[in-house]
C-alpha angles and dihedrals in degrees: 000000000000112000120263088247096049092055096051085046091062091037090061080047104057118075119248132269121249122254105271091043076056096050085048099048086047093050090048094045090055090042098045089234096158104228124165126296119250100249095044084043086062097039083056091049096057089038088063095042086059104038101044107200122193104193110040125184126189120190101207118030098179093173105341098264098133087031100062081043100060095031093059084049097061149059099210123064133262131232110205127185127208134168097194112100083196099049101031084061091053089045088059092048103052091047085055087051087052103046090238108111082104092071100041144070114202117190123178115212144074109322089207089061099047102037090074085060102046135097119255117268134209086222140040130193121191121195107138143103099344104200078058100064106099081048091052091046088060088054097031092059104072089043096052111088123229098271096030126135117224108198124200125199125195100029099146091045102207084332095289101119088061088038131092084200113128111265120215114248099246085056100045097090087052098050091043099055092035088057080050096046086055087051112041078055097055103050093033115134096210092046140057107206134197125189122218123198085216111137107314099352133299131210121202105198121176120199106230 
């Protein structure tokens, strides 16, 4: 994991958010809604410069943090998934503050239910349930196109999964499928993954 220092060193290097991703960074810190850290938030932000996808999906939408960022990044539109009434409603809103409802499609319900019946995207990225993402790989994969990049946030998770520290039962499940999700990517046949030590952990996988 990157040094306390040097992550305040590349925080006083990033520029800083607008006043409604404020508003929204503020209302996720009081109410505990995990959203992306600043520095992997950035690294999103050029990925998707380079790389200019034009079909997005984002399994996870929480408020709609990673969401506006990406949105205001690309040209093409965004398709989010999120099973939280509550959340989902203050998603929409904050996509309506932002002008940006446009570029997204926001759909509430199991993503484990809707990703069967979507199109295929140039680019994945996965935020959601981590204890589920061995089980998301399994669904993502069709949907992803040669080429495609799957991106999966929270890896780490608090830096547990690297660590020989003792887990907590109730966070044991997590950690351990989390262990196998790092390593399913790195030995899969169909994906050439890269880990990065950014905020809580970050995968680059590309579909071959």
């Amino acid at each position: 994991m990157i040094a306390s220092e040097l992550i305040d060193y590349i925080h006083n290097l990033l520029p800083e958010s607008d006043p409604i991703l404020q508003e929204i960074e503020q209302r996720a810190n009081e109410l505990y809604i995990p959203i992306l850290d600043p520095e992997s938030a950035r690294f999103l932000e050029v990925l998707l410069m380079m790389k200019k996808p034009k079909r997005v999906l984002e399994v996870g939408t929480a408020i709609a943090y990673s969401t506006i960022r990406m949105a205001r990044r690309i040209e093409g539109t965004i398709t989010t998934l999120e099973v939280d009434p509550e959340r989902a409603a203050e998603a929409r809103m904050n996509l309506q503050r932002t002008g940006l409802t446009h570029k997204v499609d926001l759909i509430e319900g199991d993503a484990f239910e809707w990703i069967p019946r979507l199109d295929r995207f140039d680019l994945i990225f996965l935020d959601a349930a981590k204890g589920q993402y061995p089980r998301f790989l399994d669904l993502l994969l069709p949907h992803l196109e040669t080429g495609g990049l799957l991106i999966s946030d929270n890896i780490f998770f608090h830096g547990l999964v690297p660590g020989e520290r003792e887990v907590k039962h109730k966070l044991r499940t997590i950690v351990n499928r989390l262990r196998e999700y790092n390593r399913i990517l790195a030995f899969h046949p169909e994906l050439e993954t890269t880990f990065l030590p950014l905020g809580d952990g970050m995968a680059i996988s590309v579909k071959k």
